[in-house]
N, CA, C and O of each residue as an XYZ file, in Angstrom:
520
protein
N      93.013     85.602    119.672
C      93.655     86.482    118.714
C      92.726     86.643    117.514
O      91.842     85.823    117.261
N      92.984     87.824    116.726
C      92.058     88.122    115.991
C      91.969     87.440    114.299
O      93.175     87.194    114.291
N      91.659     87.117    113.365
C      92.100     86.550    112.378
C      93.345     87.361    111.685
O      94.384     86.811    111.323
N      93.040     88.898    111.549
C      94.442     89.450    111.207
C      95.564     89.471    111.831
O      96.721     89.254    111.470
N      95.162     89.715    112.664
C      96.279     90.010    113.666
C      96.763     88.091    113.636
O      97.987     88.014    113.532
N      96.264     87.035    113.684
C      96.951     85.682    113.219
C      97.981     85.626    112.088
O      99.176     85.350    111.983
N      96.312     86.268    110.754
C      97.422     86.302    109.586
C      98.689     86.950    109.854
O      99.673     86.261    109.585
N      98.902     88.089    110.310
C      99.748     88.846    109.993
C     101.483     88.298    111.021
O     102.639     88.510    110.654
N     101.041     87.635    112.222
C     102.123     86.534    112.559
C     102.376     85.421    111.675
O     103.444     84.808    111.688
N     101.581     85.199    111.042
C     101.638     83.616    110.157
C     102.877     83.839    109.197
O     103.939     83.223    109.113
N     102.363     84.971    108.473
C     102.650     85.668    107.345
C     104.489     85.972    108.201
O     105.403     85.206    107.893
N     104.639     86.682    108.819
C     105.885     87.065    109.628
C     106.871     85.838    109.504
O     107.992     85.935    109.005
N     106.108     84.182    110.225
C     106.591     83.253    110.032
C     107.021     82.468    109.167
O     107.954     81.672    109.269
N     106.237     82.708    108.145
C     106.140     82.012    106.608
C     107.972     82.669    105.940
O     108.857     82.090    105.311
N     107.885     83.696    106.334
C     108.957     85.099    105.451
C     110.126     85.060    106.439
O     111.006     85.891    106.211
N     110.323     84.166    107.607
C     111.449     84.887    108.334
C     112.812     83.855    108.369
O     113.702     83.839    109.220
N     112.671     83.016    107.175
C     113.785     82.707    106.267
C     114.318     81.672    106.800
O     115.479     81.455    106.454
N     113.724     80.767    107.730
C     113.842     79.315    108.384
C     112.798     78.357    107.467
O     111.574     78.294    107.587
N     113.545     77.728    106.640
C     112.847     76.568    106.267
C     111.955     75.283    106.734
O     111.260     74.420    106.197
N     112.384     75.664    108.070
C     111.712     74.727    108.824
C     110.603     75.235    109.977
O     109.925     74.543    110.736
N     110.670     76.888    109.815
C     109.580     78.183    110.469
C     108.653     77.722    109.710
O     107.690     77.145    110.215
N     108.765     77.884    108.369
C     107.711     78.155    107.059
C     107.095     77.110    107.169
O     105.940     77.000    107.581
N     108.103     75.903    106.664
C     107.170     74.511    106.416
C     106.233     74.531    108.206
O     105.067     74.136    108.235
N     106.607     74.795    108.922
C     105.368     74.419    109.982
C     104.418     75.362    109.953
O     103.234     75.048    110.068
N     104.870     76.817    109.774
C     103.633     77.672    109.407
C     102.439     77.795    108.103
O     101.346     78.349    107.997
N     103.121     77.135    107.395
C     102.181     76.431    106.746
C     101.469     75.495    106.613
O     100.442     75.560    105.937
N     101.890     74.342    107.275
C     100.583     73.671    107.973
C      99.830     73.494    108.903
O      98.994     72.622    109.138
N     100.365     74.896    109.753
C      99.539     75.428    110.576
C      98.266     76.068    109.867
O      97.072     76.135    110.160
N      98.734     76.330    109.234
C      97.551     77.383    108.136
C      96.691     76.190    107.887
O      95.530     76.284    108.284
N      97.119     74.883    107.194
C      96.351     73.802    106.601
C      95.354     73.561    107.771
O      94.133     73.694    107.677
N      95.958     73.234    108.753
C      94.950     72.598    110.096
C      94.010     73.358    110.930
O      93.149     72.907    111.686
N      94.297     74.536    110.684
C      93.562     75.490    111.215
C      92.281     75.680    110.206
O      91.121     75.804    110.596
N      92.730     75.680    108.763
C      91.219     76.053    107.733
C      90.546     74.385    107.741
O      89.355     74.258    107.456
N      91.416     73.107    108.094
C      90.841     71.829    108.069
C      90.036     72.059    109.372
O      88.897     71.650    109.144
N      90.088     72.342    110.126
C      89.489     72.487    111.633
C      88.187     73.433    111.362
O      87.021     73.040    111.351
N      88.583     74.594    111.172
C      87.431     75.744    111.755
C      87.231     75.850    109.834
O      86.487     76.807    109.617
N      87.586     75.296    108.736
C      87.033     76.131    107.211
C      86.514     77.015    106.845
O      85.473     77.202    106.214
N      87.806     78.061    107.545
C      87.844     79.581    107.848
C      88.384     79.672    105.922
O      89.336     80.410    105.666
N      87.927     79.149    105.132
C      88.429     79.206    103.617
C      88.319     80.392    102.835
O      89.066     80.932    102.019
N      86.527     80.811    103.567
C      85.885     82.536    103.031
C      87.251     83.511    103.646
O      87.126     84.594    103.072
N      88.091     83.552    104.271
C      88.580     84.274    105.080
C      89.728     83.985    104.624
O      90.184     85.051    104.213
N      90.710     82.904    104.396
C      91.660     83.112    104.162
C      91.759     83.269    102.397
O      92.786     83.736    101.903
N      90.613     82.839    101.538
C      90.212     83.236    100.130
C      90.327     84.684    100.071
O      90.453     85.253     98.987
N      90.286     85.386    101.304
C      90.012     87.066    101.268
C      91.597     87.608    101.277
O      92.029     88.758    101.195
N      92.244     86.418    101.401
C      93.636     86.922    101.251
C      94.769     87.113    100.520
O      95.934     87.449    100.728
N      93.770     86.657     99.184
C      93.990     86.824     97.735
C      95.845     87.194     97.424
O      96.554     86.189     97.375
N      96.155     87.798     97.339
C      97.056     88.798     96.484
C      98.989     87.917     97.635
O     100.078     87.423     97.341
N      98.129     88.303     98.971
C      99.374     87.483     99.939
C      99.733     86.458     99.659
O     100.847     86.098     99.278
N      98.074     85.436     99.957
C      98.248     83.690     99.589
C      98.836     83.672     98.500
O      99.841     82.961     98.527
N      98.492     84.494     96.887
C      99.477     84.138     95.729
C     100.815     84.228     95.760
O     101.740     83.629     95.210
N     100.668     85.476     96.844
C     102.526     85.304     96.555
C     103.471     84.095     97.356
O     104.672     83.854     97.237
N     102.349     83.396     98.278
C     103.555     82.587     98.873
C     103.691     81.264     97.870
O     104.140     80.241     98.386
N     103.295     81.235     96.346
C     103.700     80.224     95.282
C     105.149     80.422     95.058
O     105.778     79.501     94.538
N     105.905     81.798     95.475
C     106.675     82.064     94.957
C     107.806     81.559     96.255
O     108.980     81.883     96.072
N     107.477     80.802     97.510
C     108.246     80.971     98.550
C     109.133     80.120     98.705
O     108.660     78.984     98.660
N     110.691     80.164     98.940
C     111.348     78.955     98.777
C     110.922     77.809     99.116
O     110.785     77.119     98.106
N     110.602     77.181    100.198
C     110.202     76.212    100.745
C     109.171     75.447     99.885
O     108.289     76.128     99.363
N     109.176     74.335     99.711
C     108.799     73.225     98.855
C     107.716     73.119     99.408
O     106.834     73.311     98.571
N     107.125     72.815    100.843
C     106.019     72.465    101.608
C     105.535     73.696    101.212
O     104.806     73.622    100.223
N     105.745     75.087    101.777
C     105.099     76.114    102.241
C     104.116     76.134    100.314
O     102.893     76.269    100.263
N     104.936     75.982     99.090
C     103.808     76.305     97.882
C     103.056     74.494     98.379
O     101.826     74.440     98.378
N     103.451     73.826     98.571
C     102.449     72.696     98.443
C     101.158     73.220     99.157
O     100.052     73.472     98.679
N     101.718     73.328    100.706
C     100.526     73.642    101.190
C      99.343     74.595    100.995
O      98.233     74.595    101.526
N     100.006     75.575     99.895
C      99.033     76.447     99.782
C      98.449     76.101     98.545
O      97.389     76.650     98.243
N      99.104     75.058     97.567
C      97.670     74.076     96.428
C      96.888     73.911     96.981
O      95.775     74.435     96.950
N      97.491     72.776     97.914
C      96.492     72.373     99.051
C      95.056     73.392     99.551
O      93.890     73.113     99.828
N      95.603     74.281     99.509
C      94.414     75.350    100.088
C      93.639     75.702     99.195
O      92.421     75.527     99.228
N      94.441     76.389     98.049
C      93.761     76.893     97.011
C      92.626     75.440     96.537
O      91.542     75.794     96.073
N      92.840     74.098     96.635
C      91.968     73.280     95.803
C      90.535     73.317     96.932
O      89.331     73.487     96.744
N      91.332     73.079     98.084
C      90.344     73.487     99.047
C      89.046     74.320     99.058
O      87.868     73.961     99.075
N      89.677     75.666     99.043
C      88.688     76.597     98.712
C      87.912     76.063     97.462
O      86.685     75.960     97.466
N      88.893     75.644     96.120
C      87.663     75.626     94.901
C      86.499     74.447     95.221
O      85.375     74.502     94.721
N      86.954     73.331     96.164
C      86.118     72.305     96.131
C      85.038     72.967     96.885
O      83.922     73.045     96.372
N      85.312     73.541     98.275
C      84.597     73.861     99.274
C      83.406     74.814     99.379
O      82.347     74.683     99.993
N      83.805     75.679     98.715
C      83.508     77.168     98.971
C      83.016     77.874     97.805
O      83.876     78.575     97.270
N      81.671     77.886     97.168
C      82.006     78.019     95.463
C      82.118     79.840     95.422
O      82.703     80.395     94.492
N      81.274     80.865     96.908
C      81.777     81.821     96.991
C      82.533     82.696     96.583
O      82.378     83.596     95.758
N      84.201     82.084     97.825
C      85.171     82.003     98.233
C      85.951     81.392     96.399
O      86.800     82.177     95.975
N      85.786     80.669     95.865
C      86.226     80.475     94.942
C      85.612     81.462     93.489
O      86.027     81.201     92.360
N      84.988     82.151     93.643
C      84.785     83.145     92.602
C      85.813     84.339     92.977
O      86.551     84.870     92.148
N      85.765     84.616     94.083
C      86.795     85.608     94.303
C      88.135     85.685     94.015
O      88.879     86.553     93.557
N      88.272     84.366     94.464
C      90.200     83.976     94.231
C      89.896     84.282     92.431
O      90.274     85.237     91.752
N      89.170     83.207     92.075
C      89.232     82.772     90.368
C      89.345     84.559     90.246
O      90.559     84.765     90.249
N      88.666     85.832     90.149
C      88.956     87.299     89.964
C      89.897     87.784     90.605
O      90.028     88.988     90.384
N      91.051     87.106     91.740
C      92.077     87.710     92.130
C      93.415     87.054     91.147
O      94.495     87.584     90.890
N      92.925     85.826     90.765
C      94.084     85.114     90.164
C      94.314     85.919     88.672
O      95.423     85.917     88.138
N      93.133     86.607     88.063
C      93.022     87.254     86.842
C      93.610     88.642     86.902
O      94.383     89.083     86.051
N      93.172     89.334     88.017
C      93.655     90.563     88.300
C      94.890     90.558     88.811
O      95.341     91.678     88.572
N      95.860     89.788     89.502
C      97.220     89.891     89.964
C      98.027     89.278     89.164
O      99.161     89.064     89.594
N      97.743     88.907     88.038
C      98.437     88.007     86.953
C      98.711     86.994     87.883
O      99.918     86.757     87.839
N      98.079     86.217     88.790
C      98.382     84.591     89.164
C      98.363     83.513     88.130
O      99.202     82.660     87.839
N      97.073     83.807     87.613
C      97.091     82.507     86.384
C      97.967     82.559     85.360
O      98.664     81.588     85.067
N      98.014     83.788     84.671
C      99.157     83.922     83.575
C     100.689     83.509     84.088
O     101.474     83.097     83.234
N     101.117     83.615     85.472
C     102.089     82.893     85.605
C     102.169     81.568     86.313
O     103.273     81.034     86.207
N     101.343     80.960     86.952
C     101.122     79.106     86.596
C     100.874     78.961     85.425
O     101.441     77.989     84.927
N     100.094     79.678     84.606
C      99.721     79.146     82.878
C     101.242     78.261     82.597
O     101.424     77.058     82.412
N     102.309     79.530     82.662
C     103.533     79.626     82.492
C     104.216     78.531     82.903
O     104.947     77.917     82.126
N     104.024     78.131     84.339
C     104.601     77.398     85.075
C     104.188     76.590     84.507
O     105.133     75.885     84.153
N     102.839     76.016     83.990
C     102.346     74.682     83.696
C     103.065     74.298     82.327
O     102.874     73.143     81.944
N     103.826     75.076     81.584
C     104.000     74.535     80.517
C     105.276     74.917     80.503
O     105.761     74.586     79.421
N     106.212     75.563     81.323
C     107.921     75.468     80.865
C     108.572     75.116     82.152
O     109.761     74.805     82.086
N     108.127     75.113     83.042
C     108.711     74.532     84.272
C     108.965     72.477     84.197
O     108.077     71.643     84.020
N     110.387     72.243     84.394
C     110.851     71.296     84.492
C     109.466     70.156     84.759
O     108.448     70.683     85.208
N     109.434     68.962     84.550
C     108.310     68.104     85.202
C     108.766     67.831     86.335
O     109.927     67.641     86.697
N     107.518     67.813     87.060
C     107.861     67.710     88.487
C     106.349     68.319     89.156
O     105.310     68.747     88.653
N     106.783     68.130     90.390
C     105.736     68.675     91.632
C     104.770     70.289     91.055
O     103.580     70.578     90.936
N     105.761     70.827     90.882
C     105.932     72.534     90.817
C     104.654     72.538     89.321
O     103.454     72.810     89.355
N     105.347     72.207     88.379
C     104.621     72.007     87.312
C     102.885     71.494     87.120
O     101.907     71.817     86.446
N     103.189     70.669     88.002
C     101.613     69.807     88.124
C     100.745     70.362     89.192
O      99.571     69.999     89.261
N     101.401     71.484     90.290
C     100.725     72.393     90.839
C     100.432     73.599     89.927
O      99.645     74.448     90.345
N     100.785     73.691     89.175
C     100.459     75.126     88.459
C      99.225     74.861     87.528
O      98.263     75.607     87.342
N      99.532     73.335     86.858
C      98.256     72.504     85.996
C      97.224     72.636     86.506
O      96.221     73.028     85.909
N      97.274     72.313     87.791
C      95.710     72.040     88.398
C      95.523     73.720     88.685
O      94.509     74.318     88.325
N      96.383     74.220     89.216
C      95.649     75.524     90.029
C      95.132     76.606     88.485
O      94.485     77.639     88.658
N      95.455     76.242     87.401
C      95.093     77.083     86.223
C      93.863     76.242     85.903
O      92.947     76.945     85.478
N      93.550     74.844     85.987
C      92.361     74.331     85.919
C      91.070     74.471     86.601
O      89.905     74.374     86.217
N      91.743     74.784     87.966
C      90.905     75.035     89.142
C      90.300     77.260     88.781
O      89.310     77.749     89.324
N      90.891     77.762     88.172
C      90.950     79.227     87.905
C      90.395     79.340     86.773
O      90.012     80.442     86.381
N      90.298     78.592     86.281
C      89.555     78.556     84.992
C      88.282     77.899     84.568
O      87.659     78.309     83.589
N      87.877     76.861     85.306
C      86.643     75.672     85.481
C      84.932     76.818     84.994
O      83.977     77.002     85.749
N      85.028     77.150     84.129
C      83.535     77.126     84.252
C      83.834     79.159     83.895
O      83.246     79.716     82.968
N      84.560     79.721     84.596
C      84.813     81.087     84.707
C      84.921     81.930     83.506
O      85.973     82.164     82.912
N      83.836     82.335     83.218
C      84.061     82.557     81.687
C      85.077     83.937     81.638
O      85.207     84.264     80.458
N      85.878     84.898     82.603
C      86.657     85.884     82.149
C      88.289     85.166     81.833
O      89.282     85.412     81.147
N      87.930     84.397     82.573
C      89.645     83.248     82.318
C      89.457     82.755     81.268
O      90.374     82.924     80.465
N      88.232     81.940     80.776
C      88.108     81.555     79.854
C      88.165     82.435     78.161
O      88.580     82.067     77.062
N      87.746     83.281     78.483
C      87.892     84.731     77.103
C      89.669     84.873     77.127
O      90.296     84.852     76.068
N      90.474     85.039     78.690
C      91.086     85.639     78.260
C      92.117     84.334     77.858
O      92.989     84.721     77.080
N      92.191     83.389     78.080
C      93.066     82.375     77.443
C      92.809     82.040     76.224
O      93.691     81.593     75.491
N      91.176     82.261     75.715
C      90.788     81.750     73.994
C      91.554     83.427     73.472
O      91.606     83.739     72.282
């Protein structure tokens, strides 16, 4: 199968409102970029991957920190791109958000790092938060 044509079942699975669809399709996603660190590729999926922060399932945003730190450790590429998708789709401005009014907890301390990780060094994140 083709990588889109994957994403685009993954994606189907992630959204089709079984909590227990999602949480496995999302670490399907994990084991598949741990296996083959297809990261350039799923980094290209910018705007989707952000929105599944927003997905009920507790695993399904873990796993995709998980990814996102991934890519920044891995891939310095792949991580310039996201860091210009997270600026352009308002991602960071709403973890910024998350990092500082969201209850303490899990949720919160994913938004910390992923605005740290979006910001590290990047000087347009950096202008636009000073």
């Amino acid at each position: 199968m083709s990588f889109p044509a994957a994403v685009g079942r993954i994606m189907g699975l992630l959204r089709n409102g079984s909590e227990g669809v999602a949480s496995e399709a999302a670490g399907l996603v994990a084991a598949v970029i741990v296996v083959g660190l297809l990261l350039r590729q799923v980094a290209g999926l910018k705007r989707r991957l952000f929105a599944l922060f927003g997905h009920l399932t507790e695993s399904v945003r873990e796993t995709v920190a998980v990814i996102m730190r991934s890519i920044a450790e891995e891939d310095a590429i792949a991580v310039e791109s996201m860091r210009e998708a997270s600026v352009r789709d308002g991602a960071l401005l709403r973890h910024l958000l998350h990092s500082f009014f969201l209850p303490a907890g899990e949720r919160r301390e994913v938004s910390r790092q992923l605005v740290a990780l979006w910001a590290d060094s990047y000087q347009p994140t950096l202008e636009l938060l000073s």
